[in-house]
N, C-alpha and C positions, 0 to 999 in steps of 0.2 A: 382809343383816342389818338387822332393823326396831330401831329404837329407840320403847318405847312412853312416855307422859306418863309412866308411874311410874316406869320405871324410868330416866326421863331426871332427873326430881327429887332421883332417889340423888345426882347427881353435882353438883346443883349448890344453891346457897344459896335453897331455897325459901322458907324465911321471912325472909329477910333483908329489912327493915325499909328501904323508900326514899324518896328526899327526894323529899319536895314537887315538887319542880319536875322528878323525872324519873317519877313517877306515873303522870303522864296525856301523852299527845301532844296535841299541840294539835287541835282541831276543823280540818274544811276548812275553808279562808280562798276562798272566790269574790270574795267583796267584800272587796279589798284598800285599806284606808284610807291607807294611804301611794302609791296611785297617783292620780299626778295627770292627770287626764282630759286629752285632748289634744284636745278638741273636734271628731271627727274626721266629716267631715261624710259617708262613705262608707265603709266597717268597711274594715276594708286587707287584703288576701290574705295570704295565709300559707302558706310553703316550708319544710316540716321535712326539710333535708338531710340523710340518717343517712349517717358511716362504717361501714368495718367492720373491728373488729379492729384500730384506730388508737390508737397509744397515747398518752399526755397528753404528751409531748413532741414529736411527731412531725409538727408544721405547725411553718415559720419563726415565724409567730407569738407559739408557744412554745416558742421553744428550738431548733428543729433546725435544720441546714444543708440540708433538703430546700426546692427550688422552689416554694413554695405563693404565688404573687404572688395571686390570685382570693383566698381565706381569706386571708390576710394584708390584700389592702386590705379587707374585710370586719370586719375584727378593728378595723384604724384609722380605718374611720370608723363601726365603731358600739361595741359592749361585751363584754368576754373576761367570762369565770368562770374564776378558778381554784382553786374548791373544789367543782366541779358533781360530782356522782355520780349512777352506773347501776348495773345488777345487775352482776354479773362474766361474764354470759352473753348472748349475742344475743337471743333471741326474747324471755326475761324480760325486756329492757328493752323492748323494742319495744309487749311488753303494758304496759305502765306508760308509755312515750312517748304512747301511741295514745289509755290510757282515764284517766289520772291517778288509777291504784289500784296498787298493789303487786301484783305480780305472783304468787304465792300467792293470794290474794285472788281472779283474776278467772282463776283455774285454768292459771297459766303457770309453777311455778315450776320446770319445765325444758322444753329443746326437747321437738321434738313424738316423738324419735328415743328419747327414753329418759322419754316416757308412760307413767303408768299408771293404775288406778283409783283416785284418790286426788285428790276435789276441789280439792287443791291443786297436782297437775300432769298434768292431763289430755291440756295440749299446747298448744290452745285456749280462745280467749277466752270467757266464759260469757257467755249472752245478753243476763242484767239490765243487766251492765255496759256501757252507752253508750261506743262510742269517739268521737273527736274527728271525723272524719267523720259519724257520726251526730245529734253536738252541732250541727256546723256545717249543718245541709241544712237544720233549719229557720228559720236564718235564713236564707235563701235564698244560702246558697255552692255552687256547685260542686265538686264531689270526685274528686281525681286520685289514684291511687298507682302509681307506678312501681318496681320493682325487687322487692326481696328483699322475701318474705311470712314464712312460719316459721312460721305460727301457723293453723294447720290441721293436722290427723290424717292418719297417713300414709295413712289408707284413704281419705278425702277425695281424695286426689291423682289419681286417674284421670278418665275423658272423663266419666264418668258422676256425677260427683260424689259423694256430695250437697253442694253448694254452700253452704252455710249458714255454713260459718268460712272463705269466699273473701272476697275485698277487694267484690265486690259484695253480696255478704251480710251484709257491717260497715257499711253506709253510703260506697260510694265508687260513684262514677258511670261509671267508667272504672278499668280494670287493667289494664299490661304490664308481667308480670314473670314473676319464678318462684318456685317451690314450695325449701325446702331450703334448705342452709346454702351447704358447698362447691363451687359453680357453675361449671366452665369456661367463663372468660372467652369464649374462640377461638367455642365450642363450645354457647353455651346451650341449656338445654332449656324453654323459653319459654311464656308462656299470654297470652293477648289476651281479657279480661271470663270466661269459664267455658269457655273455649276453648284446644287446643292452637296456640299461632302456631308460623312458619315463617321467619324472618326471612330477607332473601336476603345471604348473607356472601362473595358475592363482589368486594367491592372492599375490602379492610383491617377487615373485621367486628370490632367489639371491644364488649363486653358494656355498658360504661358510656358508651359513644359511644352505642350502641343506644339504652339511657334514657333519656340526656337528649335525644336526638333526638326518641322519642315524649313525653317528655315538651313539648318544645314544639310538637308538634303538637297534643297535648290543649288545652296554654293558648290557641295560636292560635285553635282548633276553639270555645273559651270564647268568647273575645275577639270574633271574628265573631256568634256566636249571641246571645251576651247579654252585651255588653261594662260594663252597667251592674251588672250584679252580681261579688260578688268569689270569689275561688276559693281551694282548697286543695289542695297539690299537698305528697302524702307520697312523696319519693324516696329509696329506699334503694339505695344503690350496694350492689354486694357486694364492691368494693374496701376495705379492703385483706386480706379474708379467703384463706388460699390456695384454691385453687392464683394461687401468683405470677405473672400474666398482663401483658404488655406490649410496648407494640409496640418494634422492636431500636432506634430512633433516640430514643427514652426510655430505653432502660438506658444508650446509648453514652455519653452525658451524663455519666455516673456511673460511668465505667471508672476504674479506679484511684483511684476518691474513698475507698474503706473500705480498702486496705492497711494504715492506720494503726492499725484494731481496734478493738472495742467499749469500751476502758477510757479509751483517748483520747478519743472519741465523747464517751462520757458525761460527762466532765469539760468537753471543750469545752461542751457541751450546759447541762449545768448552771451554766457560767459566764456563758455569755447570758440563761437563765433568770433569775438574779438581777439580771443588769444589767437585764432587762424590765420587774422588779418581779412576774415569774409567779409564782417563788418567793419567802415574805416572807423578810427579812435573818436570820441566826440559822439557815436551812435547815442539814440536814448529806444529803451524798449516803451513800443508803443503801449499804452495802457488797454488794460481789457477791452475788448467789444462792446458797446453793452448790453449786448443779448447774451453774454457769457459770466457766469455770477463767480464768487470767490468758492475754491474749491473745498473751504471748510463750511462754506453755508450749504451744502449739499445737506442730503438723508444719505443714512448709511446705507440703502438701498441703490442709492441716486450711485453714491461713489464706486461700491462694489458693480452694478451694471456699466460706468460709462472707463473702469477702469477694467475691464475685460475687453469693452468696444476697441481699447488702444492695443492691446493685448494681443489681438485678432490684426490688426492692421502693421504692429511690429513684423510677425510672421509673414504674413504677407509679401511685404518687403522685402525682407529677406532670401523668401523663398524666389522671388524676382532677381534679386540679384545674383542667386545659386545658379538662376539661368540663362543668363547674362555669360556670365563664365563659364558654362558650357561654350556660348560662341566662342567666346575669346578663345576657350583653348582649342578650340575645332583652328580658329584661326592659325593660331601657334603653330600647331602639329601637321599643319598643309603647307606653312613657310609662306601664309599671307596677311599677318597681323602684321609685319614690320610696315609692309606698304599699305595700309587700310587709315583711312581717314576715317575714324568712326568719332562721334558726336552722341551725347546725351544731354536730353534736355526734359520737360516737363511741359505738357500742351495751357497749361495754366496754375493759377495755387491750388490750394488747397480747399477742399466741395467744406458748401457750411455746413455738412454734417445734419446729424438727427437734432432732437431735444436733447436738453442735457446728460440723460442718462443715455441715448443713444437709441438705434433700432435696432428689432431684429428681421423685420421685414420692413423696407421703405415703402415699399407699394401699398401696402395696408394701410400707411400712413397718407399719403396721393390720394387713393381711390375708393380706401374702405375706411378711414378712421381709425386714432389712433388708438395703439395696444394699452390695454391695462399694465399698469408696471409688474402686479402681482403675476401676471403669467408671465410677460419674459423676465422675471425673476424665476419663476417654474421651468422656463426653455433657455436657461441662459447656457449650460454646454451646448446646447445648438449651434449658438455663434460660428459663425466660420466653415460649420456644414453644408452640405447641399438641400438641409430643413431650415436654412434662414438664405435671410437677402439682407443683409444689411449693412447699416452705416452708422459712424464713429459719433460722439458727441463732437457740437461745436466747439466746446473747448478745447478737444483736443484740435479740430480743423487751424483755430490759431495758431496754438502751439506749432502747429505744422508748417504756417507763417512765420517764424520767428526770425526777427525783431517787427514784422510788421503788423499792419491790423487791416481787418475787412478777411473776405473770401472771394475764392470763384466765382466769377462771372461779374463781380465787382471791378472799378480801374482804378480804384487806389493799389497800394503794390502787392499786398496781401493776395492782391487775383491776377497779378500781370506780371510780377519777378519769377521768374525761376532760375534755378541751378542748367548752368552750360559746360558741359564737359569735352574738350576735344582732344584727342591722342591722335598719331600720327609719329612711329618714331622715328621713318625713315625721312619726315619732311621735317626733325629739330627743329620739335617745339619747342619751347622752353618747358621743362621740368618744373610741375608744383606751383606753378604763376598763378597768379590772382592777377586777370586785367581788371580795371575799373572802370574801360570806355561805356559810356550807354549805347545798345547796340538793340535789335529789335529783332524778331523772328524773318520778316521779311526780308533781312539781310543776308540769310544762312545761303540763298541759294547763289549771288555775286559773290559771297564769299569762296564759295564751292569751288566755282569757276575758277577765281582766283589761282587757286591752290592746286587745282587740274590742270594752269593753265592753258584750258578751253574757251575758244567765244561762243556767247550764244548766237544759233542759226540765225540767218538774218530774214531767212521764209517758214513760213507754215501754213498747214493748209489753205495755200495758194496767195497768201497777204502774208504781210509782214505781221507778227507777234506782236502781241499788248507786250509795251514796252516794261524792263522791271522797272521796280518803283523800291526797291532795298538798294543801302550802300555797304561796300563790302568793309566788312572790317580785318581783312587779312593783315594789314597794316598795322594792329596791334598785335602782335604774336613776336614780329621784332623790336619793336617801340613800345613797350608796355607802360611806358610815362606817357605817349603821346596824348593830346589834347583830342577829344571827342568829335569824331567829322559830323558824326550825324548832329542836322541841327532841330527835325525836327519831327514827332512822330503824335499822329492822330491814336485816339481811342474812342472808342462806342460799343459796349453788350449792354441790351436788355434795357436802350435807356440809360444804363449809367454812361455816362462823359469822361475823356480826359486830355489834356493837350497837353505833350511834353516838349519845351524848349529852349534851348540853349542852357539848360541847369533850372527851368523854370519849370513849373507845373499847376496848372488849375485842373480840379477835379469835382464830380459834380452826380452825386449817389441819386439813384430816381427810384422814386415809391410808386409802383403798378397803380394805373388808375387816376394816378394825379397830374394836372396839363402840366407838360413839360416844361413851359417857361417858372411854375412856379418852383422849379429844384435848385439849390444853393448850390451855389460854387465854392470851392475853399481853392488856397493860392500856397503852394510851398515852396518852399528852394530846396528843388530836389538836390541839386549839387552840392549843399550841405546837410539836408535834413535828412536820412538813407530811409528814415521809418516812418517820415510824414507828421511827425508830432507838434509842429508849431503850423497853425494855419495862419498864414501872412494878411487874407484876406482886408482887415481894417484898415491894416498898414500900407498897404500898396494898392488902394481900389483900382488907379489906372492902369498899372500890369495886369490885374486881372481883367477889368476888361480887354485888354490886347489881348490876352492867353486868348478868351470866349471869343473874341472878332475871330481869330486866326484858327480855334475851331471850327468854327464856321466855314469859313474860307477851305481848309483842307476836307470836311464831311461833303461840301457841295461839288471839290475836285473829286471826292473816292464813291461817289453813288451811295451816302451816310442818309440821306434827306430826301424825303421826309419818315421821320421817324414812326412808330407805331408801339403801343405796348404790347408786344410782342406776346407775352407771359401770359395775357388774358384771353390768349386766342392759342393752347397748343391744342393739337392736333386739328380744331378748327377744319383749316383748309389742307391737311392730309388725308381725313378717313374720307374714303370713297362714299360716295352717296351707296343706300344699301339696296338692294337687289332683291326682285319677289320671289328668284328661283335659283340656288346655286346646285350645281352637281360636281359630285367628287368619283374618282375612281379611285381604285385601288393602287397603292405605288404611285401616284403621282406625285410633282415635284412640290412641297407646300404650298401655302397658299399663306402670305403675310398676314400676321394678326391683326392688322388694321383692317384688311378686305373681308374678314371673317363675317360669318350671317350674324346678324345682331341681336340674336338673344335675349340677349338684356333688356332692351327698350320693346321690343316687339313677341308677341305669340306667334310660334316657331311649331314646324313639325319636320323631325328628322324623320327619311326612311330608307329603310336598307333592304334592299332588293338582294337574296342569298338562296342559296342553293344546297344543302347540307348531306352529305353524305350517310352520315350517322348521329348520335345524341351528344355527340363530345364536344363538338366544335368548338375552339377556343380558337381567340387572337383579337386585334381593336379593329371595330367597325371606324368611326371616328374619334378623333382627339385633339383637342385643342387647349394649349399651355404649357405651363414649364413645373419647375420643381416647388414652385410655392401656390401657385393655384389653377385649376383651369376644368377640364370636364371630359371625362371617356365614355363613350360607348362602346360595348365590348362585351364579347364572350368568354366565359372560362369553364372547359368542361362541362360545356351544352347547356349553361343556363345564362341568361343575360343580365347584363351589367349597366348600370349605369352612375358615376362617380360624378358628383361635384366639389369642388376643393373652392371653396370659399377662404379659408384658410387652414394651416397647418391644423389650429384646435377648431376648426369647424366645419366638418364635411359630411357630406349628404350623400346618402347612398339608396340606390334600390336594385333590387336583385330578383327576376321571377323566382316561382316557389317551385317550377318543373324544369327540365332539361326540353330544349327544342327540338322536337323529332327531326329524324330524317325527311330531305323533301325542299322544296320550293317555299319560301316565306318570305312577307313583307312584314320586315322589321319597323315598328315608331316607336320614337318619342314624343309626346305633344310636351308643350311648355308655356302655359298661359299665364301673362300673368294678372296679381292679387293685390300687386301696391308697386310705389316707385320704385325699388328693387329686389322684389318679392315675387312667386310662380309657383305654381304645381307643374310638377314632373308627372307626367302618365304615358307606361310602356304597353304599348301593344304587340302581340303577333297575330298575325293577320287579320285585326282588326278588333281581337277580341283583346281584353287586359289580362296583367301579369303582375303590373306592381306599381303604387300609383305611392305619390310622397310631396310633402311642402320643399321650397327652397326658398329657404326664411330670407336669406340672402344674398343678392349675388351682386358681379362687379361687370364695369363697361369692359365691351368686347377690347378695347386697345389696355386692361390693365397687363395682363399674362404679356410674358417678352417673349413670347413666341407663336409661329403657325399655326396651320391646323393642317392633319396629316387624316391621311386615310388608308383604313388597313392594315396598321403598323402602325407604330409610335420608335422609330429609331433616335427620339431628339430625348427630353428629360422624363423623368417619372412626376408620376401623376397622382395616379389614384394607390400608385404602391404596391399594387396586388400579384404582380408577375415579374417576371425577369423580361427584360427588354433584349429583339425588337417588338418581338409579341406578334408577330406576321399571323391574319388570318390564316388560320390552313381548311378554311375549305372555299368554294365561289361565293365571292364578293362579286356581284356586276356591277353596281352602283350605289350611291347614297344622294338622294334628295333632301335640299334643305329646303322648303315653303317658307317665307316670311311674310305675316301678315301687316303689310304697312299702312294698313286705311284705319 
């Protein structure tokens, strides 16, 4: 359902007449008149630590009883924000972290997962737009990024590129990370510069150990070659996103720490907040969600499951911040943390989590339907393994908000505050400060500058650069009373609305499906209200309509309109139309889970064309998926395999009854199906059968977070049965996939 200009005008105060001072936004501020130069005789480096998925209460810092000692002595000896906002969504901020423009604006304003043709959310960042990488190279920095990208076209994602919205195509001189949101930790599906990497995960492998790892091999790699120049290192953990990943002696810590329940939580939580000075005095804790029940009307089931989910995500945490401090001290011990401008923040709040008790696979829950509680009460030490995928209860997601209310991808504050941390001790910050200016992500990259002071280039590829659209707020770091420049900052995920102005705010939640003119607006004074708890709306109808006109007004400047229910269309116009003939070879670069043959909806015949020496033959013909579902073909010890993994408790197996001679063979599968998610599996060798089976049920080619590989499986386990990479060892020529789509 499109919402167009006109008819978006019916609903709201089009001529409504606005003050002076909520008009205009202010111009970009690069040159910040209240920063006072630091004389700084060598520009200082710079660490944009991203979270993910971390809610503004959710570091000891502010508020919580989680272990964050690294981000904590971070926060004491340089400067908090506790008014700092981002989009309510990952990649949106990431685009506005990266280029200091609103996200809309530089064609981000949703993931890459629910793109479309519509200059204002294509997925990807638009070319004019200079990102901070590309600011920083000419004045001679070097460019790192580590971790979660998001901001590339799903078609982008394979061996072949085209590489043009990769981290080397932005201005970065170096990439180790990945493509996508929800990444198993255990299990990454990883790229090294335009390259699939391979990491080796056999001693304790965990994703954000991974990063900071390469990431101080990059600085090193700096430091050695050209130690006189300064660097830029974007690391984006993809902690704390699920799947809940960590190692057992990080959740153990935190056994029996949540019995007590999210309502306890938050009130402790919020009780230190104020003692912090995070929250100003006069805060009220917002009241429960109402999809979040009192933590004594639970079952004692309910409480034991969704008090483990918190359990898991404590660890987690922690285990994040243990690697965090690794950088730091790599910094220290190289004598360049004193000059590094490093920065933490959180790409939005906190995800609304599972059902109350929580998950242990989200995907099951998406694509397959959800779990009996009695089994993941049977799998609940699973939690936080590389045998789950899972995410927290929404209660605790609040709690993670605290004092506020809503989630992710929401724009009330619950999805759009986070924690801002920035050190810097040779540029005397002020120690242990808590500003209170409202300041916005878009801002981070004028501030930058600021603080470098560097200008941005005034050419790029061959035009002048989309102009920034953030105002810096270096101006508060000396003036920590000063009065708020910024006057005024748009919001829009998913449909939801929000306009923030002069202290004022209307806000405006959208239910998938429903014409957008009929969704409510509520009216707060942010600049009193911190948690949104009194909605003004009756009281002030014609401020609200000013706030909606002035929406308006900014959505039709940033390429917001016309809108779309974005949610009822994902992958939509991602998955490639499917193909009646795929071929794969041995060692090649995967092939993105979305581009996979489609199984699922159509009868399919795999065939593997091999050559065998002798009757032993072992390794994977094909494989496609990750650690909680997907399907192998495969030899082990001369007899053939084939796995399907519907879930961890339901998988389908067949295995011929002989060993394949020595000799020349055409390996199938046929796969027909029996109902809307239902098939017989029948293996043949050359022609004749071997081992024939139902597959009661299966899931769409885009649920598994992963390629499909051939001849090897180096990414996650599967089917369980061997040690990985599992390399064919005898000739593999090829693998045909037939799809029958008539």
């Amino acid at each position: 359902m499109s919402i167009t200009r006109r008819r978006f005008l019916k609903g709201t105060a089009a001529g409504a007449a606005l003050p002076a001072a909520l008009a205009e936004t202010s111009p970009a501020a690069i040159v910040d008149p209240g920063w006072r130069s630091r004389g700084i005789k060598r520009p200082p480096n710079i660490i944009l630590a991203v979270l993910d998925d971390v809610g503004f209460s959710d570091l000891g810092c502010y508020g919580a009883e989680h272990r964050t000692p690294c981000m904590d002595e971070l926060a004491s000896q340089g400067t908090r924000f506790n008014n700092f906002h981002v989009t309510a969504l990952c990649a949106p901020t990431r685009a506005c972290l990266l280029t200091g423009r609103n996200a809309h604006a530089v064609g981000v304003g949703n993931i890459a997962e629910w793109g479309r043709d519509h200059p204002g959310y294509r997925g990807w960042i638009r070319q004019d737009a200079m990102t901070l990488a590309e600011m920083l190279r000419p004045a001679g920095y070097s460019t790192f990024a580590t971790g979660k990208w998001h901001l590339s076209s799903l078609a982008d994602q394979n061996g072949t590129g085209p590489f043009d919205h990769w981290p080397l195509g932005r201005g970065f001189d170096r990439w180790y990370g990945f493509h996508g949101n929800a990444m198993d930790h255990w299990h990454p599906e990883m790229f090294e510069d335009n390259s699939p990497a391979y990491p080796d995960k056999s001693d304790d492998y965990h994703l954000s150990a991974d990063l900071v790892a390469r990431s101080r091999q990059y600085l090193a790699d700096h430091l050695a070659a050209t130690p006189d120049n300064p660097f830029f290192l974007y690391l984006a953990f993809g902690a704390m996103h699920f799947p809940l990943h960590a190692p057992a002696v990080d959740i153990e810590r935190y056994r029996g720490r949540y019995d007590q329940g999210w309502d306890a939580l938050r009130q402790a939580r919020f009780e230190r907040q104020l003692a912090l000075g995070i929250v100003p005095e006069g805060t009220r804790l917002a009241p429960r969600n109402p999809d979040v029940p009192a933590w004594g009307d639970l079952t004692d089931a309910q409480r034991r499951l969704a008090a483990r989910g918190q359990e898991v995500y404590a660890g987690f945490l922690e285990h994040t911040d243990r690697q965090l401090r690794l950088l730091v001290d790599f910094l220290k011990a190289e004598g360049q943390f004193d000059n590094t401008i490093l920065m933490v923040l959180s790409d939005n709040g906190a995800a609304a989590g599972g059902p109350i008790e929580g998950r242990l696979d989200v995907r099951r829950h998406a694509y397959l339907g959800e779990a009996p509680i009695e089994e993941f009460l049977d799998d609940i030490d699973l939690f936080g393994t590389d045998a789950s995928y899972g995410s927290y209860s929404r209660g605790w997601s609040q709690a993670s908000n605290t004092p506020l209310k809503w989630y992710k991808s929401d724009t009330y504050e619950g999805g759009i505050r986070s924690p801002l941390i920035v050190s810097w001790p040779e540029g005397q910050l002020p120690q242990g400060q808590i500003n209170p200016q409202y300041h916005h992500v878009i801002d981070i990259v004028p501030t930058l500058l600021n603080m470098i002071e560097k200008p941005l280039p005034e050419s790029f590829r061959g035009g002048a650069p989309l102009p920034i659209q953030g105002v810096s707020f270096a101006y508060s770091f000396d003036t920590p009373t000063a009065e708020t420049r910024k006057k005024v900052q748009y919001f829009e995920t998913l449909g939801d609305r929000a306009i923030w102005a002069d202290g004022w705010k209307a806000v405006a939640r959208h239910k998938p499906g429903e014409p957008f003119e009929n969704d409510r607006w509520e009216l707060y004074h942010a600049a009193e209200d911190f948690a949104e708890t009194r909605n003004l709306a009756a009281e002030q109808p014609q401020r609200l309509k000013e706030l909606i006109a002035l929406w308006r007004s900014e959505a039709e400047r940033y390429d917001v309109l016309p809108m779309d229910d974005d949610t009822l269309t994902l992958y939509q116009n991602a998955v490639p139309a499917p193909r009646a003939t795929y071929v794969f070879y041995p060692g090649m670069t995967r092939l993105d889970r979305l581009s996979a043959p489609d199984i699922y909806r159509f009868d399919s015949t795999t065939t593997a064309h091999v050559e065998l020496a002798d009757d032993r033959a072992s390794g994977v013909l094909l494989a496609a998926g990750d650690s909680s579902c997907g399907f192998e073909l495969y030899m082990q010890f001369g007899y053939l395999h084939f796995v399907y993994v519907y879930t961890r408790n339901e998988i389908y197996r067949l295995r011929s009854d002989q060993r394949i001679p020595a000799g020349q063979h055409l390996i199938a599968l046929a796969i027909s199906k029996t109902g809307d998610s239902s098939s017989t599996a029948r293996m043949t060798v050359d022609r004749e059968p071997v081992a024939e089976g139902s597959l009661d049920r299966m899931w769409p080619i885009y649920a598994p977070n992963s390629g499909i590989r051939c001849g090897e499986n180096r990414h996650a386990p599967i089917s369980r049965a061997y040690r990985q990479p599992f390399v064919f060892d005898h000739k593999l020529h090829r693998i045909i996939v037939d799809v029958a789509m008539g």
